[in-house]
C-alpha positions, 0 to 999 in steps of 0.5 A: 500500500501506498501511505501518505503520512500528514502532520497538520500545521501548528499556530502562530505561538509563543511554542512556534518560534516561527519568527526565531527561525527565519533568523537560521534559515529553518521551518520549524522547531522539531519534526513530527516525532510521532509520525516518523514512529508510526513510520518505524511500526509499518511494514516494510513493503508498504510504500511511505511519504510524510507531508508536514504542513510547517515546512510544505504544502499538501498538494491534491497529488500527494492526496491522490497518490495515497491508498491511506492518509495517516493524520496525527496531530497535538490539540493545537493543531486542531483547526488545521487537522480538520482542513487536512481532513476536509481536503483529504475526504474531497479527494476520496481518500480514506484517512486514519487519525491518531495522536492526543488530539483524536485520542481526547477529541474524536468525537469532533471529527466524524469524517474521519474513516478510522480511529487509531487511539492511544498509544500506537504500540497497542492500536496499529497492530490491530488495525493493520491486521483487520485492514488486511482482512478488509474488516477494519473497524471505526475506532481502535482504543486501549487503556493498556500502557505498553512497554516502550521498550519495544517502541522501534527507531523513528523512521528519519529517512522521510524528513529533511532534517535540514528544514528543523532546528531541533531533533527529537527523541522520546526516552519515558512516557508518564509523569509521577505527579498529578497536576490537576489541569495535565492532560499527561496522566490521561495520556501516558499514565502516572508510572514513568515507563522507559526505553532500555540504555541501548534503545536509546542510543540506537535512537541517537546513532540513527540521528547522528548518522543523519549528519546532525550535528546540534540540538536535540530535544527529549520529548518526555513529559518528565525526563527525572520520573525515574532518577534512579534508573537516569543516574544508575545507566542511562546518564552514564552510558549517554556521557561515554557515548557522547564523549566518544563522538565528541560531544555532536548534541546538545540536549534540552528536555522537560523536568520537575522542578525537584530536579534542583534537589538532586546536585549528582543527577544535575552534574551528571546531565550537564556532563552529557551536554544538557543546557536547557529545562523546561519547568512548569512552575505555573505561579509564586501563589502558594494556595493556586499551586496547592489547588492544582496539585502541584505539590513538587511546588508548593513547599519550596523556594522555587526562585532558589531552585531556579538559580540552583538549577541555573548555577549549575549550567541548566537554563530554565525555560518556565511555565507559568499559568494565571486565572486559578480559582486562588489566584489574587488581585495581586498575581499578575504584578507577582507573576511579574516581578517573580520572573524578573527578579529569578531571570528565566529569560524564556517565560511562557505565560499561558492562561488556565485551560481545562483540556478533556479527561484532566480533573481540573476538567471533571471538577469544572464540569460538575461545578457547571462551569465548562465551556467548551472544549479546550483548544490547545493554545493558553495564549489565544485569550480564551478558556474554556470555563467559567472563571472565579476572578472577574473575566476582564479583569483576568484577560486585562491582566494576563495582556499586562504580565506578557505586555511587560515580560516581552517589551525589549527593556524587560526582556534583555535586562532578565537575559543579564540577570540570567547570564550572572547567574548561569554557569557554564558546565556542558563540556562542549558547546555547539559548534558555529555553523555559517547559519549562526554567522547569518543568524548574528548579521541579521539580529544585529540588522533587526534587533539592533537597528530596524526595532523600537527599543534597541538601545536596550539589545545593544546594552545586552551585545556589549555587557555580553562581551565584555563580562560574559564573553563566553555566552554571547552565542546564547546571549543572541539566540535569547535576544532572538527568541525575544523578537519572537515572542513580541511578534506574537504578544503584538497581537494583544499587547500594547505597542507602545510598551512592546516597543520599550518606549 
């Protein structure tokens, strides 16, 4: 059979980077990593193409060319998965969706041939199976977890890799803790499940004979879910065989914020060559992180964790999140000055959602206060319940913290707070490539002349060379990643604050 595999395209988001990238000449942050395993399940004499709508268009004959369209997409990539379905069902074609926007929302897409849910190591063989006896059914679900020790290698001949700016590769699913409005245990479960230490080098020997040569993004939901396992084999054998290629990748990934108790597990991830964490720290209101759930938070100074964590050569990218039934008058200045005052440079502020299975979404269900579905963007001022807090006064808030967090004065000044507080551990930096070259020329043209505000950008360029010389590749890249983010927060955030002044 001939398979045609469609990744739908993602939104204009503070997650998208799409302004970020045209400064190194890429499409898109990270390949479809689901997708490319899929790829790795089928069998080998079916015939594949991929099609990802952040690089390429879908064209009627790569439709028409396929005996089946695969689709597999995130919730924020809603809209764009029902154009792809509609276009696909106007040609005929036959299509199959998987992924976590199905799995939680399937009953929004009744054209769709069949349902694949779950986790594919459970549903796409008996799919396969009765797709060959020509009684395939609707849908295909299981609550079964499966051994991810049996997931194979991601399939990277159907991408160009040239066309990312990051590889990806997945080591666990599953998260140890219970955060009321995560979607992660309806997913992929609270018990951490993991790849063998050999599993995971296979994957990272099939990317490094690609030719890639820079970063690389483990995907879990909480890379430390089982730190026992982390610091007894994997980091090990990740730090030797890091070490005998010279150190190709650099590796950011997702953690719990305990990660900052642990001082052998940190060194032992900045000796492989970690630079980057991103925590969900969600809020500095103790009584909002213990409605959650997010008890891994509440009893602790999360601004020492974060320079812990940043002393020891780990940037932290956070998440923060406002409109929770305790959150005060008071959290959108706290939520300010918190992430000014502890310099994570990368704050991605998103409004609270409820998305389908969570029990933040059982609870505002029974309290009559759900709205609607959740869309998979926290940033689109929308949610999809009914808020404690005055709803203007929530959106007017949520528009002053991203107004100020990103506006060019905020901005480089918290890249300054970040870089005397970070410490440079990874025993070998990224190699320059003439992109990065390209990539210095342009902000220098955009940030430094073409922008309001940038007297401030070059403050950063010279406090950068002369007090922290060594740092001035991350120095621009966060400069560059600031442009991003004001692109997007434009579409609801004051000009003039935006452009500093």
């Amino acid at each position: 059979m001939k398979i045609l595999l469609v990744y739908p395209e993602y939104p204009d988001t503070f997650w998208s980077f799409k302004h970020a990238l045209k400064f190194v000449n890429k499409q898109a942050a990270f390949p479809p990593l689901g997708l490319l395993t899929v790829a790795g399940m089928l069998p080998h004499e079916h015939e594949l193409k991929l099609v990802d709508l952040n690089i390429r268009k879908l064209k009627d004959s790569h439709i028409k060319w396929a005996d089946l369209v695969f689709i597999s997409a995130m919730v924020v990539q809603k809209d764009s998965a029902h154009k792809v379905i509609k276009k696909c069902k106007s040609l005929g074609a036959c299509v199959v969706a998987g992924g976590p926007l199905f799995t939680t929302q399937y009953e929004d897409f009744p054209s769709v041939d069949h349902f694949v849910l779950n986790e594919a190591e459970v549903t796409l063989p008996p799919f396969l199976e009765d797709l060959k006896k020509g009684c395939a059914q609707h849908i295909y679900t299981s609550e079964i977890r499966p051994d991810i020790r049996l997931a194979p290698v991601p399939n990277w001949d159907l991408v160009d890799i040239n066309k990312y700016s990051a590889m990806s590769v997945q080591y666990s699913r599953g998260c140890p803790f219970d955060c009321e409005f995560c979607d992660i245990v309806v997913l992929n479960g609270r018990v951490p499940r993991t790849k063998s230490r050999e599993q995971l080098l296979r994957e990272l020997e099939a990317i490094y004979k690609t030719g890639w040569r820079e970063s690389v993004f483990i995907v879990d939901d909480n890379f430390i879910g089982n730190k026992k396992k982390l610091k007894a084999e994997i980091l090990p054998a990740l730090i030797d065989w890091m070490k005998k290629r010279h150190y190709p990748f650099t590796f950011l990934t997702q953690t719990s914020i305990n990660l900052a108790d642990d001082e052998y597990l940190m060194q032992l991830m900045t000796r492989a060559n970690f630079n980057q964490v991103f925590i969900g720290i969600e809020s500095p209101s103790k009584e909002s992180l213990a409605e959650c759930g997010k008890t891994q938070n509440e009893t602790r100074d999360l601004a020492s964790s974060i320079k812990t964590l940043q002393n020891r050569g780990l940037e932290v990218q956070g998440g923060f999140i406002v409109g929770f039934d305790h959150d005060p008058q008071a959290i959108f200045q706290d939520i300010i000055n918190f992430v000014q005052g502890s310099g994570v440079v990368t704050a991605m502020v998103g409004l609270l959602h409820a998305p389908n299975g969570t029990r933040l979404y059982k609870r505002l269900k029974s309290e009559n206060r759900l709205t609607g579905n959740f869309s998979g963007n926290n940033t689109d001022l929308a949610i999809n319940f009914i808020p404690k807090m005055n709803m203007k006064t929530l959106m007017d808030g949520y528009k002053r913290i991203v107004d100020t967090l990103y506006a060019p004065k905020q901005y480089y000044e918290r890249v300054i707070i970040f870089l005397k507080e970070y410490k440079h551990k990874s025993p070998r930096a990224g190699r320059l490539k003439p992109q990065h070259y390209m990539a210095l020329f342009k902000s220098f043209w955009i940030l430094g002349v073409k922008e309001r505000g940038r007297q401030y950008f070059w403050k950063l360029v010279f406090w950068t060379m002369l007090k922290r010389p060594r740092e001035f590749p991350m120095s621009i890249t966060l400069a560059i990643y600031g442009f991003h983010f004001r692109q997007v927060a434009h579409r609801y955030a004051s000009p003039m604050n935006l452009a500093g002044t």
